[in-house]
C-alpha positions as a Python dict, from the first residue, in 0.01 Angstrom:
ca = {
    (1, 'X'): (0, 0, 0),
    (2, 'X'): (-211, -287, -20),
    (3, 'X'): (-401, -262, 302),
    (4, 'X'): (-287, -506, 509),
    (5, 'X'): (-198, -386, 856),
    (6, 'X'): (203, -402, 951),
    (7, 'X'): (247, -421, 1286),
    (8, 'X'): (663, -386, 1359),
    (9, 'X'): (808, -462, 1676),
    (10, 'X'): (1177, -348, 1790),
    (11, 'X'): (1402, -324, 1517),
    (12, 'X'): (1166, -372, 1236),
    (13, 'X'): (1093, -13, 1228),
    (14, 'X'): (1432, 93, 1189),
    (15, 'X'): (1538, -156, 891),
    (16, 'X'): (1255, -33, 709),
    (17, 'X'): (1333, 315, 778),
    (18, 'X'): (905, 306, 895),
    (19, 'X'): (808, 285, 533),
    (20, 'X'): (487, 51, 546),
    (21, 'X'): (435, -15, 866),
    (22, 'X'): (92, 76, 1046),
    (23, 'X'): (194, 70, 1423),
    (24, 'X'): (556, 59, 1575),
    (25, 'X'): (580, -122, 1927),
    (26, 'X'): (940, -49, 2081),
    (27, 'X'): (1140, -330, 2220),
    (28, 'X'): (1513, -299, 2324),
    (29, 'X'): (1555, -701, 2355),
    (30, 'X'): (1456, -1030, 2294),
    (31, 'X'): (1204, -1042, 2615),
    (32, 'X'): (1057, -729, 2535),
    (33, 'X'): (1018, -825, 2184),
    (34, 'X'): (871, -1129, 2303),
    (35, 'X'): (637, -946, 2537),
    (36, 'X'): (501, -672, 2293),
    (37, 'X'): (445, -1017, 2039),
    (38, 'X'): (212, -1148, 2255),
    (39, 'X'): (48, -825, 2331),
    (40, 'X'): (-7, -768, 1963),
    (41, 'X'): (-106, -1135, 1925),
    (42, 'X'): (-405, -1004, 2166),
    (43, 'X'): (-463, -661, 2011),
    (44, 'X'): (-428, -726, 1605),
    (45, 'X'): (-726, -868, 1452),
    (46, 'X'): (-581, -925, 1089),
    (47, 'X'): (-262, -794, 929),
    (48, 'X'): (117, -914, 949),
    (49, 'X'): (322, -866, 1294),
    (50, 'X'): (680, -838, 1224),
    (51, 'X'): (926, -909, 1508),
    (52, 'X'): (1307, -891, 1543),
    (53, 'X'): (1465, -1060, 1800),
    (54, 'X'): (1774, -858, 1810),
    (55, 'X'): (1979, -1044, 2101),
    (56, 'X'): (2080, -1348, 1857),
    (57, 'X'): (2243, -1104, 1627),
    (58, 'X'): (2376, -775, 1858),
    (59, 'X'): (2483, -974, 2169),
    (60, 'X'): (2566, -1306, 2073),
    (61, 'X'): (2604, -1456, 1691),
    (62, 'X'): (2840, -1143, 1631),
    (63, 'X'): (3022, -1135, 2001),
    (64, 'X'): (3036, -1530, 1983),
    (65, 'X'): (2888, -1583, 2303),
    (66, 'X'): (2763, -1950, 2238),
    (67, 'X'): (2619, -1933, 2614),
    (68, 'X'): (2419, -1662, 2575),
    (69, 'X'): (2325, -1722, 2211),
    (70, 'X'): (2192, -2102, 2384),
    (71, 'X'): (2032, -1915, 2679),
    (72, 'X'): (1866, -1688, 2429),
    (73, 'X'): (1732, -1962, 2258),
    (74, 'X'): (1581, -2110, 2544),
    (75, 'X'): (1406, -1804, 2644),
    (76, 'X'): (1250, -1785, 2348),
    (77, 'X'): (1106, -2143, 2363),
    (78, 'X'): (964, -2079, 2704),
    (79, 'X'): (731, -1834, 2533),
    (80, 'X'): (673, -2043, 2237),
    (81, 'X'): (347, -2229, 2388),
    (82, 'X'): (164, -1895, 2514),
    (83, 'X'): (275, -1760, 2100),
    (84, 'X'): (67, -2091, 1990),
    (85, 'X'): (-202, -2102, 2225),
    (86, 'X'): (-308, -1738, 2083),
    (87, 'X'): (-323, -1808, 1702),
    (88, 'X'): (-631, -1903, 1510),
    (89, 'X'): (-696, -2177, 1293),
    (90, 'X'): (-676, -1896, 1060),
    (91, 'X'): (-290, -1766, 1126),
    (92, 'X'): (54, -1883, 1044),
    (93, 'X'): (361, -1830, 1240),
    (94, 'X'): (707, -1795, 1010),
    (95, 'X'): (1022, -1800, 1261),
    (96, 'X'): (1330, -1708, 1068),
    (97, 'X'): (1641, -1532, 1047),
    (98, 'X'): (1757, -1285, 799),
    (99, 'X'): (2128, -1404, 798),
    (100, 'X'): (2292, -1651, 956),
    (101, 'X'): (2512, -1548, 1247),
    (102, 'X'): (2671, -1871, 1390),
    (103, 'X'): (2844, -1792, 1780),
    (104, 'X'): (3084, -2075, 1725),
    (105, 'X'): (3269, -1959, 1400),
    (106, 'X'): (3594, -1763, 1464),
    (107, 'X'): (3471, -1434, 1285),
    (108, 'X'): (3221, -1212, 1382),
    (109, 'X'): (3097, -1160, 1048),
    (110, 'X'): (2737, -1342, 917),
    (111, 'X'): (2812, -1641, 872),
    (112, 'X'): (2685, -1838, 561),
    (113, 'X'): (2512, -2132, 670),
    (114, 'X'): (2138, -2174, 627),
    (115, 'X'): (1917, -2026, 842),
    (116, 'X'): (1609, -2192, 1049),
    (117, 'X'): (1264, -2166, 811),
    (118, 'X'): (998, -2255, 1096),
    (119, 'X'): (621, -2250, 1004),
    (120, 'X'): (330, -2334, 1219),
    (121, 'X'): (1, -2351, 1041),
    (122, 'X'): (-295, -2598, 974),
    (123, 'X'): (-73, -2929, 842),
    (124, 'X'): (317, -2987, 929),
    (125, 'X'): (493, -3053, 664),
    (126, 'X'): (857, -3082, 533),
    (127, 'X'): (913, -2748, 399),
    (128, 'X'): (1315, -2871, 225),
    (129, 'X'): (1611, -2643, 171),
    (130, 'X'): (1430, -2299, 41),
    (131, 'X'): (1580, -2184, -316),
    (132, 'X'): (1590, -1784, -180),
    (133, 'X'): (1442, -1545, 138),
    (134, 'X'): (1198, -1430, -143),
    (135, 'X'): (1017, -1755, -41),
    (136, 'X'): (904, -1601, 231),
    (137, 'X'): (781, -1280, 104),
    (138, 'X'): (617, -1489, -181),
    (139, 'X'): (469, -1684, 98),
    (140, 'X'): (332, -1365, 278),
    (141, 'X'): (178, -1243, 16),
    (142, 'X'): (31, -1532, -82),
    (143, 'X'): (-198, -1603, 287),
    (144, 'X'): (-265, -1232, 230),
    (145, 'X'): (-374, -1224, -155),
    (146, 'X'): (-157, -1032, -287),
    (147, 'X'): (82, -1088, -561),
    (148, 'X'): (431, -1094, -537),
    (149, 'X'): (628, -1142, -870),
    (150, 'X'): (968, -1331, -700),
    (151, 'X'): (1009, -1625, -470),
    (152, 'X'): (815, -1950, -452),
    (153, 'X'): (487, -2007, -171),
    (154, 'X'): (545, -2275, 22),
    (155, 'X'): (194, -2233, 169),
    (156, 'X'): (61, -2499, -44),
    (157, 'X'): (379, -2706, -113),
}
């Protein structure tokens, strides 16, 4: 409703039940999710991309499979340089979680602890222990100009 392009890939589409988002890209798993990312990173000249990694959560953090949550992880960092080597000066990169979902605890449940806040943009910084989730929201809106009424930027903390 503001005009910025929402690209969603995987899951996204379904937890917003496709309100809002310009373009779905289907991914069953963390490599295809991975995959479409840097095919959008290619394809999208402005707007927000929206990925969901859904291995951590589905077949790990809730199974407890502390291998596979690890090898997951590791996966993921493999792409992590050809992610950064296609942003601009001009984009930031938010890697986050929506709930934590530790593979370790006894329950299967979401877990409570914090959850990773990762930003890659012009100058690293310190970003502390966020206050709420609407941070990042605020922050979104924010690099895109629009105003957002709950959470704090951190964009120019």
């Amino acid at each position: 409703e503001n005009g910025v392009p929402v690209i969603g890939i995987g899951k996204i589409v379904d937890i917003f039940a496709n309100k809002g988002i310009t373009k779905a890209l289907p991914a069953k798993n963390n490599n295809e999710t991975l995959a479409q990312l840097l095919y959008a990173l290619d394809e999208v000249e402005s707007g927000l991309i929206f990925a969901n990694s859904i291995d951590f959560d589905m077949l790990y953090g809730h199974r407890n499979d502390v291998e596979g949550y690890a090898r997951a992880l590791e996966t993921t960092d493999r792409y992590l340089p050809d992610v950064l080597k296609k942003l601009t000066k001009d984009d930031i990169l938010v890697i986050t979680a929506d709930h934590g979902c530790d593979p370790t605890t006894p329950s299967t449940d979401h877990s409570r602890e914090y959850v990773p806040l990762l930003v890659v943009g012009t100058e690293p910084r310190n970003l502390g222990i966020r206050e709420t989730f609407a941070d990042v929201a605020a922050s979104a809106a924010e690099f895109f100009g629009i105003h957002y009424p709950r959470g704090t930027s951190f964009l120019k903390d």
